[in-house]
TIPA-93749 format. One record per residue (C-alpha): x, y, z; residue number from 1; chain; residue in three letters. Coordinates in steps of 0.5 Angstrom, whole numbers, plus 500, padded with zeros to 3 digits. Layout:
% residues N
(r (X; Y; Z); NUM; A; ALA)
...
***
This chain:
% residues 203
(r (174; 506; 178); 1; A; UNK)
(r (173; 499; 175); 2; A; UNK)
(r (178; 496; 170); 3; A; UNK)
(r (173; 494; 164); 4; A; UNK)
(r (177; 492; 159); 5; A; UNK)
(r (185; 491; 157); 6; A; UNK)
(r (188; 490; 150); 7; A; UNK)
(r (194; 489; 146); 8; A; UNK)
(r (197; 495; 142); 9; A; UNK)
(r (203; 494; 138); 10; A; UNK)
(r (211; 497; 141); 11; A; UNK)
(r (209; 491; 147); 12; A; UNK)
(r (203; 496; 150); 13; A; UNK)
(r (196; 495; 153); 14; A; UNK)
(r (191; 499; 152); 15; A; UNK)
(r (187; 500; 158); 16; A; UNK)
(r (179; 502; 159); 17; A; UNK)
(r (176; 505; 165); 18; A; UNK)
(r (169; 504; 166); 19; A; UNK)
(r (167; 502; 160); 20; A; UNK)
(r (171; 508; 158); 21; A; UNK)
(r (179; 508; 153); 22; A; UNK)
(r (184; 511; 159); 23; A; UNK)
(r (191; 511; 158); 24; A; UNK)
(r (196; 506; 155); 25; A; UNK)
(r (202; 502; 159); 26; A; UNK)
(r (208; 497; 158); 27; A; UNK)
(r (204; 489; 157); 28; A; UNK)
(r (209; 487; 162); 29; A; UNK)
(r (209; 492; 167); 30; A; UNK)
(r (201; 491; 167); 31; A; UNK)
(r (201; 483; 166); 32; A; UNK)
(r (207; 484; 173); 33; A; UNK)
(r (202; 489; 177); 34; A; UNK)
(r (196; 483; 178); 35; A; UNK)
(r (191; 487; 176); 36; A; UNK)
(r (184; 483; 173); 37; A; UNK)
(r (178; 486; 169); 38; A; UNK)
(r (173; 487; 174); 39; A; UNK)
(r (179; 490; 179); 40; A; UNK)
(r (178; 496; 183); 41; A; UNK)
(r (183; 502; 182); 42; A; UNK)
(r (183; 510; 185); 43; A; UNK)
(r (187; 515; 182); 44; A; UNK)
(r (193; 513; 186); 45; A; UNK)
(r (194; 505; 184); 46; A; UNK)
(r (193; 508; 176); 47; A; UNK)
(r (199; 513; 178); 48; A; UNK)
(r (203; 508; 180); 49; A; UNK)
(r (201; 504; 175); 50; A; UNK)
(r (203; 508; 170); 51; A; UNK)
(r (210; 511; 174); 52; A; UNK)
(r (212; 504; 174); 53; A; UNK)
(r (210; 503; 166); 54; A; UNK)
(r (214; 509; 165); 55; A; UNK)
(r (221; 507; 168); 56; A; UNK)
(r (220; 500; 165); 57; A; UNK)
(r (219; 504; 158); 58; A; UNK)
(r (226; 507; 160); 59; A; UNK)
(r (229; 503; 162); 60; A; UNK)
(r (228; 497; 157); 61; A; UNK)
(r (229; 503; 151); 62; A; UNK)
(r (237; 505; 154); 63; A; UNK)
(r (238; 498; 154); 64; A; UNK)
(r (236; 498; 146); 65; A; UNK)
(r (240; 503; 146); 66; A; UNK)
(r (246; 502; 148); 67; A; UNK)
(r (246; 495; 145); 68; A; UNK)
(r (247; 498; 139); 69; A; UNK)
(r (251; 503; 141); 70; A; UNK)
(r (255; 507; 145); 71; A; UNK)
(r (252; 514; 148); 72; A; UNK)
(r (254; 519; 153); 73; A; UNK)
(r (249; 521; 158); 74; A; UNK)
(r (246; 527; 155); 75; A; UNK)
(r (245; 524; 149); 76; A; UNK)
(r (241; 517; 152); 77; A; UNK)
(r (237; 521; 157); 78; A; UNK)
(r (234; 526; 150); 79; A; UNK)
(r (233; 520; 147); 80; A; UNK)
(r (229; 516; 151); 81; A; UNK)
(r (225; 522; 153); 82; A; UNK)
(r (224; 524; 146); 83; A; UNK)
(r (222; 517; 144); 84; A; UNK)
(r (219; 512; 149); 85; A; UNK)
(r (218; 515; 156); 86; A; UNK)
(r (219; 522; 161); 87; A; UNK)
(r (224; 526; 161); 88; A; UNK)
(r (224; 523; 169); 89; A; UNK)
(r (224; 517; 167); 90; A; UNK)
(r (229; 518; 162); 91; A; UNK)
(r (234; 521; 167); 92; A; UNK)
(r (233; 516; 172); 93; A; UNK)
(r (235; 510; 167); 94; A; UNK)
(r (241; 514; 165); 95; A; UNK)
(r (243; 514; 173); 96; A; UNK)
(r (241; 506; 173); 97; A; UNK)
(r (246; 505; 166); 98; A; UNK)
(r (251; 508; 170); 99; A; UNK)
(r (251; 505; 176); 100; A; UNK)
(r (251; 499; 172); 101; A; UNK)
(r (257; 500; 169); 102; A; UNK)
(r (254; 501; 162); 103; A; UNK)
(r (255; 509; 162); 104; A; UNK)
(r (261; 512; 162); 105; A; UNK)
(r (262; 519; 161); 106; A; UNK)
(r (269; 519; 161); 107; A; UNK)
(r (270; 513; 157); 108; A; UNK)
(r (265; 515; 152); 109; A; UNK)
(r (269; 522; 150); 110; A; UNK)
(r (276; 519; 150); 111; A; UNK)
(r (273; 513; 144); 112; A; UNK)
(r (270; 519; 140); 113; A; UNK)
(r (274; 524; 141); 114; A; UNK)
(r (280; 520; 138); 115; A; UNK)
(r (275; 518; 133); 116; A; UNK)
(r (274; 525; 130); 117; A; UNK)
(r (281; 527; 131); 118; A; UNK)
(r (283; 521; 127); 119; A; UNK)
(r (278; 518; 122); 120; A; UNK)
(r (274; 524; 121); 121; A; UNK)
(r (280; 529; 121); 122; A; UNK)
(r (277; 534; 126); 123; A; UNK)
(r (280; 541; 128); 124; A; UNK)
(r (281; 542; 136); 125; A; UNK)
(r (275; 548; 135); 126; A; UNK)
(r (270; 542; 132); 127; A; UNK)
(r (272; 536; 136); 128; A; UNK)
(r (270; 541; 143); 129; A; UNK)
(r (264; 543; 139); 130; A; UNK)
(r (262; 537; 138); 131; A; UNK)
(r (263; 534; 146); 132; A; UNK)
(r (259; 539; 149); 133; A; UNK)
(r (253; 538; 144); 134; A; UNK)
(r (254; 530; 148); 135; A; UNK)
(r (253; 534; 154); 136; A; UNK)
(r (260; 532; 156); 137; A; UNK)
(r (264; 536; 162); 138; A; UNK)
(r (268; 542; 159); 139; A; UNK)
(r (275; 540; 164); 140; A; UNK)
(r (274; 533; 161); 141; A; UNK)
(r (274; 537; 154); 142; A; UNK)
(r (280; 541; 156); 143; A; UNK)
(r (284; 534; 158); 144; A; UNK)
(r (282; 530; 152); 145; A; UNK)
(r (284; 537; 147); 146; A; UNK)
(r (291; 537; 150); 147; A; UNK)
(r (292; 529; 150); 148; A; UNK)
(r (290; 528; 142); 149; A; UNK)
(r (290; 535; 139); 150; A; UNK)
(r (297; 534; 135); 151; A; UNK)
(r (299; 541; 131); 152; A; UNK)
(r (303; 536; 127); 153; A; UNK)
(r (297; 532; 125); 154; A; UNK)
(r (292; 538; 124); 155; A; UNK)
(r (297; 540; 119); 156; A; UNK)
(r (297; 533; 115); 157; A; UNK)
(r (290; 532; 116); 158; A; UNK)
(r (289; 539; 113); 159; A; UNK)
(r (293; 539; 108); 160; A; UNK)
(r (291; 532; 105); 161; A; UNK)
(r (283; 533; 104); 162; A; UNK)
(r (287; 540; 100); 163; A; UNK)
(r (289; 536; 095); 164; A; UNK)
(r (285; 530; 095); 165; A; UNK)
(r (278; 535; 096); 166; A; UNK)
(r (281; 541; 093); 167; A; UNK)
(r (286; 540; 087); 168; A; UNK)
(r (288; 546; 083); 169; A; UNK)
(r (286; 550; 090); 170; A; UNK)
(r (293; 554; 090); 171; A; UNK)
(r (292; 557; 082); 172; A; UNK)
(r (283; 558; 083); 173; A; UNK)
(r (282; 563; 087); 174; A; UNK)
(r (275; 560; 088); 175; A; UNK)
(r (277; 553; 089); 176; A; UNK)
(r (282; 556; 094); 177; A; UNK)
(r (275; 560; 097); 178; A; UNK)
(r (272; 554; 098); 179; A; UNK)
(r (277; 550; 101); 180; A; UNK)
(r (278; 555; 106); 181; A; UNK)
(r (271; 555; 108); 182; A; UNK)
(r (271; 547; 109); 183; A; UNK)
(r (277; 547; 113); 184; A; UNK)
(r (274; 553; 117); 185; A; UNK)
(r (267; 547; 118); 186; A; UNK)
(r (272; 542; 121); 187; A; UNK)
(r (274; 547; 126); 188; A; UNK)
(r (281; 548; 124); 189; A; UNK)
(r (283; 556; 127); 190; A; UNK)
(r (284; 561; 122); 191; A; UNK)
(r (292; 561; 124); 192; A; UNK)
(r (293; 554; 122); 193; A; UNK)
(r (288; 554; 116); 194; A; UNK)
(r (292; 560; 113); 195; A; UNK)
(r (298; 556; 115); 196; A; UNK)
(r (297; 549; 111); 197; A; UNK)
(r (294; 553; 105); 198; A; UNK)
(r (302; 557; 105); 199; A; UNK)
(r (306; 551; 106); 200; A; UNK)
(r (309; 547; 100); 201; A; UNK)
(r (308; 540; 097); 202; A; UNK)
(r (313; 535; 098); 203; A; UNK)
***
């Protein structure tokens, strides 16, 4: 097989042409760093490589995008790039890279967001467990990170202050009451602790 020809195309590709004939697209930097020249020979193993190569570069080069602009837990930068610019084993093997550099970490990454949902976003226990397991993060490091932040206290006050700052009039409409309960429902509070926080006066 002969490369024939090599054009740009946007998203920093080449498309690559076969024997006169359009064949598949690969990473302009993996291309220009392969060496190849119009007129080269290629068999079904240089193009396979060729494109293998092209894929992890793809991958690698998304999560590093990625995780510039934010952090993320491994499940969640493997489906993304997977989703968007490359395999699914290339995405994986571009998580594995981005940890063993230091820039993934399961543990860390769940401890920042479990403490952000419980503090600023003011999730019940029930919501914030919801919440890491769709992260993919394990379910012992779950169970730890629920016994260190999840606050009894604190769930109370959450609770009770999105009562009066969302629902007013909740305690004399039935309907409002309904609703407010569902809400707290949604943000994961038990039904006990719901029930609780609807009973207990304003100070």
């Amino acid at each position: 097989m002969e490369l024939t020809a090599a054009e740009p195309r946007r998203h920093r590709l080449t498309q690559l042409y076969i024997d006169g004939e359009q064949a598949v697209k690969v990473d302009t930097e993996t291309f220009l760093r392969s060496g190849l020249r119009l007129g080269d020979e290629l068999d079904d193993e240089a193009l396979h490589q060729l494109i293998q190569a092209s894929d992890a570069h793809r991958a690698r080069e998304k999560a590093l995008y990625l995780l510039e602009h934010r952090a993320h837990s491994k499940k969640e930068l493997t489906e993304k790039i997977a989703r968007t610019a490359a395999s699914r084993e290339a995405a994986e093997a571009a998580a594995d890279r981005m940890e063993e550099l230091g820039l993934l970490n399961d543990e860390e990454y769940a401890r920042r967001y479990a403490q952000e949902l419980f503090t600023r976003k003011r999730y019940g226990a029930m919501r914030v467990k919801q919440e890491l397991r769709q992260k993919g993060i394990d379910p012992e490091l779950i169970g730890e990170l629920l016994a260190e932040y999840a606050d009894e206290d604190a769930a109370l006050e959450n609770m009770q202050a999105l009562l009066f700052k969302k629902y007013p009039g909740w305690q004399e409409d039935e309907k409002v009451r309904r609703r407010a309960f569902a809400a707290l429902q949604r943000l994961g509070y038990a039904y006990t602790d719901t029930r609780r926080a609807m009973e207990i006066e304003p100070e």
